[in-house]
C-alpha positions, 0 to 999 in steps of 0.5 A: 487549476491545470489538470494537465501533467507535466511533461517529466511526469508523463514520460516517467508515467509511459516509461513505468508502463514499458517496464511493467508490459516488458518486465512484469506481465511475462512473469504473470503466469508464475505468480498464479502458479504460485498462488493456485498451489498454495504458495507465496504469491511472491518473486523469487531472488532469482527474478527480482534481481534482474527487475533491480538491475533493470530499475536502476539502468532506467533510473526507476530507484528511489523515485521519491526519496530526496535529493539528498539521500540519493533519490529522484525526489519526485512529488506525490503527483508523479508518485501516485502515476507510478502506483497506477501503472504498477498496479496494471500487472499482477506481478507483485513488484514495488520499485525500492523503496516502499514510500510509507515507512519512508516518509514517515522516517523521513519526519521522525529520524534523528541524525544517527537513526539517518545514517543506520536506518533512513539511508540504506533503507532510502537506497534500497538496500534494506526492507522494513516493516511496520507494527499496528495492528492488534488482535483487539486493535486493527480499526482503532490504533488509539486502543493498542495495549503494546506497552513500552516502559521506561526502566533506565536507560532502556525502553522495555516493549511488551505486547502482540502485533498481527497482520504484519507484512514483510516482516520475515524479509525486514531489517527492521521494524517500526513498533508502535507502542502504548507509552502513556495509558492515559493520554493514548494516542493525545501524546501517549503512543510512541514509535520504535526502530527495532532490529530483526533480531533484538531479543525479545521479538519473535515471530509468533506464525506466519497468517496466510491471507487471501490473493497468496499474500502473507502476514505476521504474528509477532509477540514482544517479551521484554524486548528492551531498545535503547532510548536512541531506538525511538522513532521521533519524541516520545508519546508522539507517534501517532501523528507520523503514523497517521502521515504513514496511513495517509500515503498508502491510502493515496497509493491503494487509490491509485492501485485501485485505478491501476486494476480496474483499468486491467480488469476494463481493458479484459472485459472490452477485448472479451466483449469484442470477441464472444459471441453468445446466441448469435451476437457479440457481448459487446452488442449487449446493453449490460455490458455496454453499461458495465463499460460505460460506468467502469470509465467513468468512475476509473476517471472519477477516481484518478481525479480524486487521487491526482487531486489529494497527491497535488495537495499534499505537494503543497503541505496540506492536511489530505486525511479526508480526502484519504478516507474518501479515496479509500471508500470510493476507490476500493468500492470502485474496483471491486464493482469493475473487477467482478463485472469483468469476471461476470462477462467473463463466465466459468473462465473469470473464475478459473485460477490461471486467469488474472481476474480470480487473482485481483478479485482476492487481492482487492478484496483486502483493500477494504479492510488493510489501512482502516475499513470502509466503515470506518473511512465513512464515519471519519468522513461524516464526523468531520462533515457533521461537526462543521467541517467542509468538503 
């Protein structure tokens, strides 16, 4: 097996790494701002619109979209580069368009869903959201209660949604809902394209979550689509989910390393200059550990993310190598960041410094596309019933 990227892959991994030092890390200072008040931890139009303009001169759009459609058409490989590198800064910014919903409608669109929703979502002109989670169903989306019925020619949604994001700025969602109560997710869940304002969904509030991030409640009252709104073939919606899951769990990985990387490069410069009782931190043996150990899992974990992406370019089923990046990776980050803000002292902690910033926002990756408990249990399950590794 080579493990050395190509060359086209590692001049868009250093060309992703320019914009991010140059583009993203001076609006650094804003976004904790932003957050330290209590606000969205977001950018604003007026900043996003240079950050576009700039992405589209440097070719840095639609970088796994196909060919066809406009993009660059890179593989999951380079695609997982990029993810690291943007999770350097805490500047919160995704090159158009985000790659989860994309792929999953790139499985699933027919050919009028292409032209209205897969296109201009593909050239970034739209934002989309997706609907899983349910008060009672977040670790387990077989047990999702949102219901669609078939009554005539329309499909009539009813149920509740949460924690769902950019829902306020999507064009559309994709829903998912329970079409056949018996089968569940064997053939009796079904995805939606439903238009932002189709009668019948509604924002029920808005849920700030930690790191300055916000979700949705969204409730569906007989919010009727038509049969040309289903995404994909009826009952079969879980399978496109589940590839939707797979890909932002790949990605949280690669964030995961893109962090911990910021948060290691922080500890080292600190360590290098303080000086306690007489001696720099970067003589102690604690924190010469912390740094040894945070290099070896980051590389750990890079493999591991490298790996799966290189198999999913090849067609292969990467679920359990997703899982397992999802519990080492964000278990990983989540050891190096609070060991970074440790040597830090009171200034780890303190809201204009990056480190309390990313300490919240890794903090939901063990929760956000399934929890670390249960990633383990798939893990074991499949171990356990004769699987191999």
């Amino acid at each position: 097996m080579d493990f050395e990227l190509p060359e086209e892959n590692r001049m868009l991994r250093d060309l992703v790494a320019k914009f991010v030092t140059n583009d993203l890390m001076p609006l650094e200072n804003a976004i904790l701002a932003r957050e330290a008040s209590g606000d969205k931890a977001a950018l604003t139009a007026e900043e996003l619109a240079p950050l576009h303009k700039k992405c589209k001169e440097l070719g840095l759009w639609g970088l796994d979209v196909p060919e066809v459609l406009g993009g660059a058409n890179i593989g999951a490989v380079a695609k997982m580069c990029v993810s690291e590198e943007l999770a350097y800064s805490i500047t919160p910014f995704t090159f158009p368009p985000d790659s989860p919903n994309l792929h999953m409608m790139i499985a699933t669109v027919n050919e009028d869903q292409r032209k209205r929703y897969l296109e201009p979502y593909a050239r970034g002109e739209t934002v989309s959201a997706i609907a899983i989670s349910e008060p009672g169903a977040g670790a387990d989306p077989s047990e999702m209660k949102t219901r669609a019925v078939k009554r005539g020619n329309k499909w009539v949604i009813n149920g509740q949604k949460i924690w769902i994001s950019r829902m306020r700025e999507s064009a559309f969602t994709i829903v998912m809902a329970v079409t056949d109560p018996e089968k569940k997710a064997r053939g009796g869940i079904t995805a939606f394209l439903v238009d932002q304002d189709n009668p019948g969904m509604r924002v029920a509030r808005d849920i700030p979550i930690i790191g300055g991030h916000r979700t949705a409640e969204v409730l569906f009252e007989d919010c009727e689509v038509d049969e040309g709104q289903v995404l994909g073939k009826v009952g079969d919606g879980f399978g496109p989910m589940q590839l939707r899951l797979t890909i932002r769990r790949l990605e949280i990985g690669s964030w995961s390393v893109g962090i911990a990387r910021r948060a290691l490069d922080m500890m080292i410069a600190h360590a290098n200059m303080r000086v306690t009782f007489g001696e720099k931190l970067a003589d102690r043996q604690v924190i010469q550990w912390w740094i040894a150990d945070a290099a070896t899992k980051i590389h750990a974990t890079r493999l591991m993310v490298q790996q799966a992406a290189w198999k999913l370019e090849k067609g292969e089923d990467v679920r359990i190598e997703a899982s397992m990046i999802k519990v080492y990776g964000t278990e990983m980050v989540a050891e190096v960041v609070d060991h970074a803000m440790q040597a830090h002292g009171a200034m780890g902690m303190a809201m204009e410094f990056p480190l309390q910033y990313l300490y919240k926002k890794i903090r939901t990756f063990r929760i956000f596309e399934g929890p670390s408990e249960v990633h383990r249990w798939v893990v074991a399950r499949r171990l356990l019933a004769g699987g191999k590794i």
